[in-house]
RODO-2510 file (C-alpha; in nm, 4 decimals, decimal comma):
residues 445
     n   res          X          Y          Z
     1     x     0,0000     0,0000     0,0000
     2     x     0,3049     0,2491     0,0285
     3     x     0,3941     0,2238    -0,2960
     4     x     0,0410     0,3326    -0,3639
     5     x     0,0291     0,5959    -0,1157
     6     x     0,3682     0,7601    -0,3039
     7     x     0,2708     0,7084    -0,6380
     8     x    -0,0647     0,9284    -0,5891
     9     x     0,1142     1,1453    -0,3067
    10     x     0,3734     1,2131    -0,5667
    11     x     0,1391     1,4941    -0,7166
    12     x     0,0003     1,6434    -0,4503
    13     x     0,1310     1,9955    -0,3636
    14     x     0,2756     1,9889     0,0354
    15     x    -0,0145     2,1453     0,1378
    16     x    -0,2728     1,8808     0,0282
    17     x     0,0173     1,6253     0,1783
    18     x    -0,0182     1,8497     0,5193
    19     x    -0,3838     1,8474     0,5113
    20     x    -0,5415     1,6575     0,8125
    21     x    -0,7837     1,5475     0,5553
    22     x    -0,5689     1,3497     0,3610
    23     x    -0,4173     1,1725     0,6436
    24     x    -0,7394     1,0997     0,7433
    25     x    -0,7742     0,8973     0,3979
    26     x    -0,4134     0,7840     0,4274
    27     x    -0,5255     0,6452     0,7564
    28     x    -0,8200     0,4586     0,5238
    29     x    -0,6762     0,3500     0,3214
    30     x    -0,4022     0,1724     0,5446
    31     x    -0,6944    -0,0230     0,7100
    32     x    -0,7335    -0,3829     0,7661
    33     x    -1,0589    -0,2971     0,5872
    34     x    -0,8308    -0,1379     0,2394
    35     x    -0,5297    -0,2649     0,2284
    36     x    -0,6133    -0,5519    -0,0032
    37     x    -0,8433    -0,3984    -0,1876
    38     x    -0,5577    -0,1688    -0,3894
    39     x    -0,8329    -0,0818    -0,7009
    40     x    -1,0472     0,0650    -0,4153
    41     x    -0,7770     0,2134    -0,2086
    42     x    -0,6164     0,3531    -0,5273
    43     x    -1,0044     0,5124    -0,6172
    44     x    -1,0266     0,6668    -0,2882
    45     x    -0,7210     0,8404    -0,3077
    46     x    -0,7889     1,0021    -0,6609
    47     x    -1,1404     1,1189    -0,5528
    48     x    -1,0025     1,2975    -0,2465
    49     x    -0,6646     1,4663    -0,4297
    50     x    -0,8995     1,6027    -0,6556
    51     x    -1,1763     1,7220    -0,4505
    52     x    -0,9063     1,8409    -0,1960
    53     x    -0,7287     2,0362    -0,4733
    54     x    -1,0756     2,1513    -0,6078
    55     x    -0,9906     2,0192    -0,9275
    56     x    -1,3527     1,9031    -1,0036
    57     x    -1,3216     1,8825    -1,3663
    58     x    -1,1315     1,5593    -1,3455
    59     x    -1,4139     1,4177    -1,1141
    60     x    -1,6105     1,2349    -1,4238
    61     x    -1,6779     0,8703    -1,4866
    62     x    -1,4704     0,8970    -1,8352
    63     x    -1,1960     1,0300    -1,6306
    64     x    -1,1936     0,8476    -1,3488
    65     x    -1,1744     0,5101    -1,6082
    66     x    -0,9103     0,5956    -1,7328
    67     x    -0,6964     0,7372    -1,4825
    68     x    -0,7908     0,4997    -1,2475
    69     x    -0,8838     0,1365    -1,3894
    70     x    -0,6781     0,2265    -1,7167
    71     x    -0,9519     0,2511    -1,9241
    72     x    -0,8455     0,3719    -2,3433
    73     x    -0,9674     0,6928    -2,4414
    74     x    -1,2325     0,5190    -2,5821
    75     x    -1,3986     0,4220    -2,2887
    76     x    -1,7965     0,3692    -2,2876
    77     x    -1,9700     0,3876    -1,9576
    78     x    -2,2898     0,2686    -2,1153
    79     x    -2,1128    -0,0467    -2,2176
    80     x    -1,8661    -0,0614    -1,9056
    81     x    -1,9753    -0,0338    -1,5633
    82     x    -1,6345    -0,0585    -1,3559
    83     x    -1,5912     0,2933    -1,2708
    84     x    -2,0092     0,2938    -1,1162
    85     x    -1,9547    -0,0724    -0,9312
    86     x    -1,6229     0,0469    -0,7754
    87     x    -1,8343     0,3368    -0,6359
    88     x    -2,1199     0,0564    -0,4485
    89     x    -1,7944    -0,1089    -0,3062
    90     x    -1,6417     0,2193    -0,2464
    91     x    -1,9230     0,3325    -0,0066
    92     x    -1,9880     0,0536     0,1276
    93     x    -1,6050     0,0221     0,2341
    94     x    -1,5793     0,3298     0,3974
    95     x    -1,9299     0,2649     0,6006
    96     x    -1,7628    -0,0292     0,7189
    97     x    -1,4298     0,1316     0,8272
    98     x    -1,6352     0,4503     0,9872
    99     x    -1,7984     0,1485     1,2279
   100     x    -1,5070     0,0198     1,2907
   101     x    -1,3519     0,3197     1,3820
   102     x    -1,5976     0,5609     1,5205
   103     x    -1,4129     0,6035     1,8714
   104     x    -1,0851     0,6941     1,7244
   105     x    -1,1223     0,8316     1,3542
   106     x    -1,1107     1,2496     1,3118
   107     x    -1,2920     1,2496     1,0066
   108     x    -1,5761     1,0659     0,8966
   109     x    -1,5046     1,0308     0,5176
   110     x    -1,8163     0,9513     0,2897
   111     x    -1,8744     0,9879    -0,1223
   112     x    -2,2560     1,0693    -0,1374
   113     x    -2,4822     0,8674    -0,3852
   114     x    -2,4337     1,0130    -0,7332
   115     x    -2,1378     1,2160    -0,6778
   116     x    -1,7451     1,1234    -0,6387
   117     x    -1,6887     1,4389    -0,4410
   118     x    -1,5844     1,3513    -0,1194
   119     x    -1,6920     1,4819     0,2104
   120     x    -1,5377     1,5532     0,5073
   121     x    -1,6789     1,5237     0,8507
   122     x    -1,5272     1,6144     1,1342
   123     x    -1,5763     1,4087     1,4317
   124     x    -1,6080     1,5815     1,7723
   125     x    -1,5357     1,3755     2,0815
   126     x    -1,7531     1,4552     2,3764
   127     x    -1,6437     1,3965     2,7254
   128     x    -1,8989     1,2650     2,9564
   129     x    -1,8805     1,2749     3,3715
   130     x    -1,8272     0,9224     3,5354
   131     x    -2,1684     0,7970     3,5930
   132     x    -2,2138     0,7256     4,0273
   133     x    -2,4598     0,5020     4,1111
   134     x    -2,7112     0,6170     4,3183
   135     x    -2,9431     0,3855     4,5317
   136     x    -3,2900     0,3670     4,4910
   137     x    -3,5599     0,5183     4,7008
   138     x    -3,7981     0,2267     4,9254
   139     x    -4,1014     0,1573     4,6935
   140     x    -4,4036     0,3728     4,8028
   141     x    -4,5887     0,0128     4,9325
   142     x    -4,7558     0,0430     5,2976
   143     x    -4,8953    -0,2465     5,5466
   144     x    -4,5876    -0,4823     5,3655
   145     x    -4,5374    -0,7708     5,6136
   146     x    -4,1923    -0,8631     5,7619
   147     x    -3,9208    -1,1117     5,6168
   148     x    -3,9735    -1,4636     5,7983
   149     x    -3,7758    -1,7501     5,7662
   150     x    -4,0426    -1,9125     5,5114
   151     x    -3,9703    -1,5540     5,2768
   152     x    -4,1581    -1,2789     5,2281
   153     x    -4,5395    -1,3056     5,2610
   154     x    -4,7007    -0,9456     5,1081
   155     x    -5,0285    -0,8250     5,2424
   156     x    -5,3604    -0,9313     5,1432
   157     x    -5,4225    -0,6006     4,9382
   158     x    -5,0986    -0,6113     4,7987
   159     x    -5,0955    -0,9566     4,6650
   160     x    -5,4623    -0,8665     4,4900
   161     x    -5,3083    -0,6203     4,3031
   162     x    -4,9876    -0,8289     4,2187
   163     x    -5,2703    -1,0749     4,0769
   164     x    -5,4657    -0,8265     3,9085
   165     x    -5,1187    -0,6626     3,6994
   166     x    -5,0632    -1,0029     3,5724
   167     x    -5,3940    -1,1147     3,4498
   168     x    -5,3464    -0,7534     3,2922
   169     x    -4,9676    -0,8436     3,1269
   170     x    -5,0974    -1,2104     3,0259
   171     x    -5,4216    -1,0249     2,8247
   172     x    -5,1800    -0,7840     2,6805
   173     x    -4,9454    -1,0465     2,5267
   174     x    -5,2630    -1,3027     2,4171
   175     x    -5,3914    -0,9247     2,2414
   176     x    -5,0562    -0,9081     2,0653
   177     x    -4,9826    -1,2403     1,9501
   178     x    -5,3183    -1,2584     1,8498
   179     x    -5,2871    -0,9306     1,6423
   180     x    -4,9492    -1,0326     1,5087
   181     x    -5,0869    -1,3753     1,3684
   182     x    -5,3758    -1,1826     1,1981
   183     x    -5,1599    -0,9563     1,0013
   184     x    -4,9544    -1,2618     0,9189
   185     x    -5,2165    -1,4635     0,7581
   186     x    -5,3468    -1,1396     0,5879
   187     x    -5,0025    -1,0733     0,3915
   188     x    -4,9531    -1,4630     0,3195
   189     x    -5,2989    -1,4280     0,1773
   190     x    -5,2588    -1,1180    -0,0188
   191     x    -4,9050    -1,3010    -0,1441
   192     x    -5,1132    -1,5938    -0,2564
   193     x    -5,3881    -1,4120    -0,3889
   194     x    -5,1484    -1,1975    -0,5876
   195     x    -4,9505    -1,4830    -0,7473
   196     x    -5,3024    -1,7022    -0,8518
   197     x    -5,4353    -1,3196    -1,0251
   198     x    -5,1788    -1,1597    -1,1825
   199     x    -5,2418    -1,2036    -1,5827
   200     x    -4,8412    -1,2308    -1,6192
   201     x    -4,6735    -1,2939    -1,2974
   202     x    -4,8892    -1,6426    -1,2101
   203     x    -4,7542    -1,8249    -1,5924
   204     x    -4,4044    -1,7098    -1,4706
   205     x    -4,3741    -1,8262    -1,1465
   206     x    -4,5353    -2,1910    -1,0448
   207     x    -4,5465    -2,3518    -0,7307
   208     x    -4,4689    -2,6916    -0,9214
   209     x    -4,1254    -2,5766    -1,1374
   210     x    -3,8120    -2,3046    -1,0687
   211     x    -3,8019    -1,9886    -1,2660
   212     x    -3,4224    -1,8909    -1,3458
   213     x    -3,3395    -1,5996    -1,4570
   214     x    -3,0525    -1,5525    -1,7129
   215     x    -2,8113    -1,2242    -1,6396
   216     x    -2,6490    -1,0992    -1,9552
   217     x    -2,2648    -1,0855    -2,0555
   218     x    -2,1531    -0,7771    -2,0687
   219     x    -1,8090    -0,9135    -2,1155
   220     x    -1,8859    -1,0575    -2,4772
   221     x    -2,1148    -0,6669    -2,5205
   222     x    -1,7265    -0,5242    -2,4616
   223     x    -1,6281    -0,7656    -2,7171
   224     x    -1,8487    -0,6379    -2,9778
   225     x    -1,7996    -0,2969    -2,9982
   226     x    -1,4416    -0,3245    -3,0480
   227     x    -1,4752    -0,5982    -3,3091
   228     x    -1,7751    -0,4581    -3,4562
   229     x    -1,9072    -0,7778    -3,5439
   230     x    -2,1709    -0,9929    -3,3571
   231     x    -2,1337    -1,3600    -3,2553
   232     x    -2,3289    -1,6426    -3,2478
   233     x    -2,4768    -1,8857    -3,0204
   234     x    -2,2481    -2,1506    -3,1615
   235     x    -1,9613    -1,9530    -3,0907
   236     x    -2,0422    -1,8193    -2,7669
   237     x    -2,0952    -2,1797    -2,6657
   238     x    -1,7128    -2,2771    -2,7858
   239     x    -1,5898    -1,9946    -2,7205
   240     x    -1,4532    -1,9604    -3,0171
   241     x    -1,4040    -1,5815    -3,1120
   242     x    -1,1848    -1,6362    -3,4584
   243     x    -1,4105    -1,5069    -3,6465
   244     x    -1,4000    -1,1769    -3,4621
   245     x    -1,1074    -1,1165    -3,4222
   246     x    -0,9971    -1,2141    -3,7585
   247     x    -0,7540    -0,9081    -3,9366
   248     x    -0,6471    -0,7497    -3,5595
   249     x    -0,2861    -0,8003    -3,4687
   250     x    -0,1892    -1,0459    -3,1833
   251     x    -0,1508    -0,7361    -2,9490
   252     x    -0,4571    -0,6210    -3,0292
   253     x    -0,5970    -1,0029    -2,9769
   254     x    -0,4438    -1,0306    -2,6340
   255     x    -0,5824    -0,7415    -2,5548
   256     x    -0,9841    -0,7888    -2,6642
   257     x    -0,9407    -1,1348    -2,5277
   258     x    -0,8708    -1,0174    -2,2373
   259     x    -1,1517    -0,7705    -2,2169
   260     x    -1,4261    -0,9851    -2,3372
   261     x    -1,2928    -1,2763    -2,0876
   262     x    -1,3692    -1,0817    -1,8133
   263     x    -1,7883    -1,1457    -1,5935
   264     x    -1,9840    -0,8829    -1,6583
   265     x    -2,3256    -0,7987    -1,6081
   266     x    -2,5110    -0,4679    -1,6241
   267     x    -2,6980    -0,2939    -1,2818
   268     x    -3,0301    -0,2803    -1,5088
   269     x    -2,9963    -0,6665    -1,5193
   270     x    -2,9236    -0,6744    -1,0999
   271     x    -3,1436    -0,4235    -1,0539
   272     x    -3,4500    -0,6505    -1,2613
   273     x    -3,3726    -0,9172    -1,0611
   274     x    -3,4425    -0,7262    -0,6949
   275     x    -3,7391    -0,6304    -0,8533
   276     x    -3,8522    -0,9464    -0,9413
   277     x    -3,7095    -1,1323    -0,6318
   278     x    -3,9103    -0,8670    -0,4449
   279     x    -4,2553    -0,9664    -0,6120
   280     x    -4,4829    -1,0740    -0,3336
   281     x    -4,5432    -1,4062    -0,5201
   282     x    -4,1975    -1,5363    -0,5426
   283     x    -4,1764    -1,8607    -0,3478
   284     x    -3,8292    -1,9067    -0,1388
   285     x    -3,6104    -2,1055    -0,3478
   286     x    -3,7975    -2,0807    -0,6810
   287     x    -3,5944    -1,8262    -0,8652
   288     x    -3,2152    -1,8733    -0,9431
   289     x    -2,9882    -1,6647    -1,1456
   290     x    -2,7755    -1,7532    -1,3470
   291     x    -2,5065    -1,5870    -1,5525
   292     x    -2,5324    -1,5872    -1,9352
   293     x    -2,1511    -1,7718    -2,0026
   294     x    -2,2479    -2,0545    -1,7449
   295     x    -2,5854    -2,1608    -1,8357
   296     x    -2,6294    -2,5305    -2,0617
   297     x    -2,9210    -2,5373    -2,2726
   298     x    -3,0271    -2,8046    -2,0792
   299     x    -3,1300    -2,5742    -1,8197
   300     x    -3,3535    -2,3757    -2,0339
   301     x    -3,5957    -2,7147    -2,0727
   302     x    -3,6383    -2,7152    -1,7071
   303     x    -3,9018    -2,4642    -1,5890
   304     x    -3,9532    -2,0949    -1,6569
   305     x    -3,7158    -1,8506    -1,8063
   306     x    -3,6683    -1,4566    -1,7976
   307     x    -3,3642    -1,3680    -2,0428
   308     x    -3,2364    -1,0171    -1,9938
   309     x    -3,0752    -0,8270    -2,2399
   310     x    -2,9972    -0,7733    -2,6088
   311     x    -2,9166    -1,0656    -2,8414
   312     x    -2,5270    -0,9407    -2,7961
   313     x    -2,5328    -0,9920    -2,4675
   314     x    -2,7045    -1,2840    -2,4219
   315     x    -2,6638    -1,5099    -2,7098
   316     x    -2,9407    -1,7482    -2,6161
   317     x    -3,1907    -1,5110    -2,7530
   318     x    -3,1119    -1,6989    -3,0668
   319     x    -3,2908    -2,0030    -2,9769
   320     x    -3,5793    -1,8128    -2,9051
   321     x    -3,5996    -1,5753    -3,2343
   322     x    -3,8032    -1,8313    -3,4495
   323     x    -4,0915    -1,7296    -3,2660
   324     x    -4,0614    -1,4025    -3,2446
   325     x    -4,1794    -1,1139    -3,5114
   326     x    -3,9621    -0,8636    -3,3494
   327     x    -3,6012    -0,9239    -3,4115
   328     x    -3,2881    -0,7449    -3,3054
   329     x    -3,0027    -0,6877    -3,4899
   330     x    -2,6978    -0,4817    -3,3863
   331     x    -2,4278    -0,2913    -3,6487
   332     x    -2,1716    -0,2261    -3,4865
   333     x    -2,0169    -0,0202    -3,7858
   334     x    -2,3046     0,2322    -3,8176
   335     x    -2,3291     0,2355    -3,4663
   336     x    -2,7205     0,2032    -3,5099
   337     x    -2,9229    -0,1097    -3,3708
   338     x    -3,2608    -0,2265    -3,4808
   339     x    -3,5628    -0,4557    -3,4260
   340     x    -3,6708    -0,6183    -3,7782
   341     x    -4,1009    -0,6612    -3,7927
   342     x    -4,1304    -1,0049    -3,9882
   343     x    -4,5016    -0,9321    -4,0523
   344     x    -4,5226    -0,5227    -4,0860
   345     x    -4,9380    -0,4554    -4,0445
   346     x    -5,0303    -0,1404    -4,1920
   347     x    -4,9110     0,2088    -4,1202
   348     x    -4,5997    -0,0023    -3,9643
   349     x    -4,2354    -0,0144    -4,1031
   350     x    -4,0430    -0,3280    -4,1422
   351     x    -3,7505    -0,2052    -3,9606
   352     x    -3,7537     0,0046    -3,6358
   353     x    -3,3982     0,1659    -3,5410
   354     x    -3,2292     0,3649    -3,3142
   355     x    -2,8890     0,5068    -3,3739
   356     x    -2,5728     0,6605    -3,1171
   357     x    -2,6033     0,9747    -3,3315
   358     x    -2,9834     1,0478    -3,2595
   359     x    -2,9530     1,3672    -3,0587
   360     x    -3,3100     1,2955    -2,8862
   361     x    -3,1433     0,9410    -2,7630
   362     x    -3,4234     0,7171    -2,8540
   363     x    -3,3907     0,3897    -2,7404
   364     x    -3,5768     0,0619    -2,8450
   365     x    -3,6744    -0,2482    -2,6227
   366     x    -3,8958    -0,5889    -2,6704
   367     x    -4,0870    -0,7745    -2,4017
   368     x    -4,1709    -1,1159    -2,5091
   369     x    -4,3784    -1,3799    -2,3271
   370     x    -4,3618    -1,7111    -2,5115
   371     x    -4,3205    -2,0773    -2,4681
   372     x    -3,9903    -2,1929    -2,3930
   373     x    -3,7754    -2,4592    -2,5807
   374     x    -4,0167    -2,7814    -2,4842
   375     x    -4,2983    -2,6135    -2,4514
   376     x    -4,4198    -2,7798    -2,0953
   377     x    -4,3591    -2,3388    -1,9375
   378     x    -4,2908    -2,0292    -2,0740
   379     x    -4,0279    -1,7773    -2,0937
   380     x    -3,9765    -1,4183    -2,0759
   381     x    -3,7552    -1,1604    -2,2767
   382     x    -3,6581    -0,8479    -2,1774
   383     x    -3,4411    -0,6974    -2,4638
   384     x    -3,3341    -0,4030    -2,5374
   385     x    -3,0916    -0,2377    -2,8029
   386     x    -2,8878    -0,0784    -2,4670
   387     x    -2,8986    -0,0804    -2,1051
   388     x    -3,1716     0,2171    -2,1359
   389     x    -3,3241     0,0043    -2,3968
   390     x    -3,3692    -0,2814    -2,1365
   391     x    -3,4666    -0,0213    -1,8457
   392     x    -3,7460     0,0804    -2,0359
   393     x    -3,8726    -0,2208    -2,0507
   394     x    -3,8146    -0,3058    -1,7082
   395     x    -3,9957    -0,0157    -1,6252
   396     x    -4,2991    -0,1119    -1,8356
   397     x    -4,2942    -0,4768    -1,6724
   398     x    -4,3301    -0,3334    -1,3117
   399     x    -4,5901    -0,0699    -1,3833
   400     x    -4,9100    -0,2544    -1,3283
   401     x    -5,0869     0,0796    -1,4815
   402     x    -4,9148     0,0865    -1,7952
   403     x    -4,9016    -0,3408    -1,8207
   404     x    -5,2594    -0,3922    -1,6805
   405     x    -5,4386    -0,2565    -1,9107
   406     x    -5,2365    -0,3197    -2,2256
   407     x    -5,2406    -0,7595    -2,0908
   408     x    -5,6628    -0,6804    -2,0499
   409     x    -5,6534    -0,5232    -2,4068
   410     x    -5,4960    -0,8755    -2,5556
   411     x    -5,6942    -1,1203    -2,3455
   412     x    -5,8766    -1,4049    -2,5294
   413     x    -6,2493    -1,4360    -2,5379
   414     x    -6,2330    -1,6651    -2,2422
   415     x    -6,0203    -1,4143    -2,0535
   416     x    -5,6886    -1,6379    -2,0682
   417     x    -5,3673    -1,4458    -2,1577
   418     x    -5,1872    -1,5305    -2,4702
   419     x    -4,8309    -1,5315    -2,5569
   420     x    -4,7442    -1,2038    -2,7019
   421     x    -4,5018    -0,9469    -2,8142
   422     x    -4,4461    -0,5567    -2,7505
   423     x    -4,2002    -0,3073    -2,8438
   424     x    -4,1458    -0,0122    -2,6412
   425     x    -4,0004     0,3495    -2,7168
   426     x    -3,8305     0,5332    -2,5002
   427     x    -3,5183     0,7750    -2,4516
   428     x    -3,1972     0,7668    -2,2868
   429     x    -3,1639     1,0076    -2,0558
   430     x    -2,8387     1,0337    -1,8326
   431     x    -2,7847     0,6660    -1,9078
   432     x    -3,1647     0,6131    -1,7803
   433     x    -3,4982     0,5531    -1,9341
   434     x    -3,7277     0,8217    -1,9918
   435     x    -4,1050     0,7738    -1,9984
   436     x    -4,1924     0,4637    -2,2602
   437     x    -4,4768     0,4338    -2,4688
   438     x    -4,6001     0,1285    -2,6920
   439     x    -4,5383     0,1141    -3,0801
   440     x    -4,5933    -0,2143    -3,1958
   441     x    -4,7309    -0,5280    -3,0230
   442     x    -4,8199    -0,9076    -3,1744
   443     x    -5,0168    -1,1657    -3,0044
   444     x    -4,9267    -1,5096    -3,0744
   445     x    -5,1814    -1,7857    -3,1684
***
């Protein structure tokens, strides 16, 4: 950790190295809590030069990714989410040191949700007067009877109202437990209720079979935009990346190889799975995740399925495109992605696309409820042409007054739900979805 400490202490000015703020974080980051954690440690230490030398303007996430975690030039945060993870463990880090060190710390060091400024906090000790213990006064009881040898025998009127405060405490506690069981059955019931009556929710999660829910790779999404070329299923399951990286030089091999090699997933795909692990109807046990490089198709024949994410990020969409009349297709060239309509109806195009160039940021995303590869349960995609793309969708899957109404428009004459299709507009905004609305939608037979 020295060797950290002077490589980043190397340009600070002696006044920043003077600071007791910085020797607050040199104190951090010398912790049993950052000391093997030098990516972290190393993170700190930029975010507090520069917000201790007011030099703001180097506090970005392009910045940061490459000064930091060595990032090229190049660097896309929509694509790479290093700098934004670092920041959860980052936080999380320093909570844990300021517990264990509230009694001796100076400063209280925190980096606020959605900014890398850091804060400093002084810590003020307060000294506090020995407590004495002071005996208590005689209880204000009259007519008490004297200690015997056989113990202490209270007085007729006392013992009555010893008798009287428990009957009191023992209906109190049958009240509560009572009360607590009631509101107990009542949310088991609305949880039970809720899973049998949801249109959607009840085909996707069955008492009888698992539901498991496929992260995507943003590893192989890395991969493809420098590459520019997609890969298939059949490749993705080998492994076998020739074809991409056919013409680069064996530096520049080494060197996507090692990118695309690495596990990635996206915080829209962790943050779809809280949602749906929070759904009242999820039985303990019933939902697994699993990441998009270690699944076997084998496991896709065994229950329910949610797949998040674009086709070039999780490569099993391709078993699942046969059915579907909404198709995406990324060009990595053109730096434009689209979803292709098989079966345009009127006033619709056969192509719907969004491009990096679009000022207004428009992003594109499919949700898909259809069978799954035996046909014995049914699976659920939630693709979109980016990580906005996906949110969007996301967004429309958890908003029962958007998704309500839209499931009760394609209902069958007996009131059953069909499989179906929808596409979803929406815009990026700040790397997040803006409001959505519906452009297209396809109900299978």
């Amino acid at each position: 950790m020295s060797t950290l400490l002077n490589e980043l202490s190397s340009h600070a000015s002696s006044r920043l190295i003077e600071d007791e703020r910085w020797q607050a974080v040199q104190r951090i980051v010398d912790s049993p809590r950052f000391c093997k954690s030098p990516r972290l440690s190393r993170l700190l230490l930029y975010l507090s030069e520069q917000t201790l030398l007011e030099q703001t303007t180097f506090l970005t996430e392009h910045t940061i990714a490459t000064r930091v975690f060595e990032r090229s030039e190049d660097f896309d945060p929509g694509v790479d989410t290093i700098v934004r993870s670092h920041m959860v463990r980052l936080r999380q880090r320093l909570d844990q040191y300021a517990a264990d060190s509230s009694e001796t710390s100076s400063f209280r060091v925190t980096v606020p949700k959605g900014e890398y400024l850091v804060r400093f906090e002084r810590i003020v000790s307060t000294s506090t007067s020995p407590e004495i213990a002071v005996a208590p006064e005689p209880l204000p009881f009259t007519n008490l009877s004297p200690v015997t040898e056989q113990g202490f025998s209270p007085a007729p009127a006392v013992k009555n109202q010893l008798l009287l405060l428990c009957w009191l405490m023992g209906g109190v506690i049958v009240l509560l437990v009572a009360t607590l069981l009631f509101v107990l059955n009542r949310h088991l019931d609305r949880k039970t209720s809720g899973a049998s009556s949801h249109p959607l929710w009840s085909h996707i999660f069955e008492p009888s079979q698992a539901t498991t829910f496929v992260a995507a790779d943003n590893g192989l999404v890395l991969l493809h935009r420098m590459t520019k070329k997609n890969t298939t299923l059949a490749e993705y399951l080998n492994h076998d990346f020739s074809q991409e990286l056919r013409g680069l030089s064996r530096e520049r091999t080494d060197e996507v190889l090692n990118i695309a090699n690495r596990r990635y997933t996206s915080f829209v795909d962790l943050n779809l799975f809280r949602r749906i692990q929070q759904l009242p109807f999820v039985s303990p046990g019933k939902l697994v995740v699993k990441y998009a490089r270690d699944l076997r198709i084998d496991e896709l024949k065994q229950g329910n399925i949610i797949l998040s994410g674009a086709s070039g990020a999780n490569p099993w969409l391709e078993l699942y495109e046969p059915q579907m009349n909404f198709i995406g297709s990324n060009d990595g060239v053109h730096h434009t992605y689209s979803f292709i309509n098989r079966h345009p109806q009127p006033g619709e195009t056969n192509r719907f696309f969004v491009s990096e160039s679009d000022p207004k940021q428009q992003v594109l995303g499919v949700l898909a409820f259809i069978t799954n590869l035996d046909g014995n349960g049914n699976a659920l995609v939630v693709e979109g042409n980016s990580m906005a793309g996906t949110e969007a969708i996301s967004d429309f899957l958890f908003d029962d007054n958007a998704l309500l109404p839209f499931l009760n428009k394609i209902k069958k004459p007996d009131g059953s739900l069909p499989h179906f299709e929808v596409l979803i507009e929406s815009n990026n905004v700040n790397g997040n979805a803006g409001p959505f609305h519906i452009l297209a939608y396809r109900t299978h037979p």
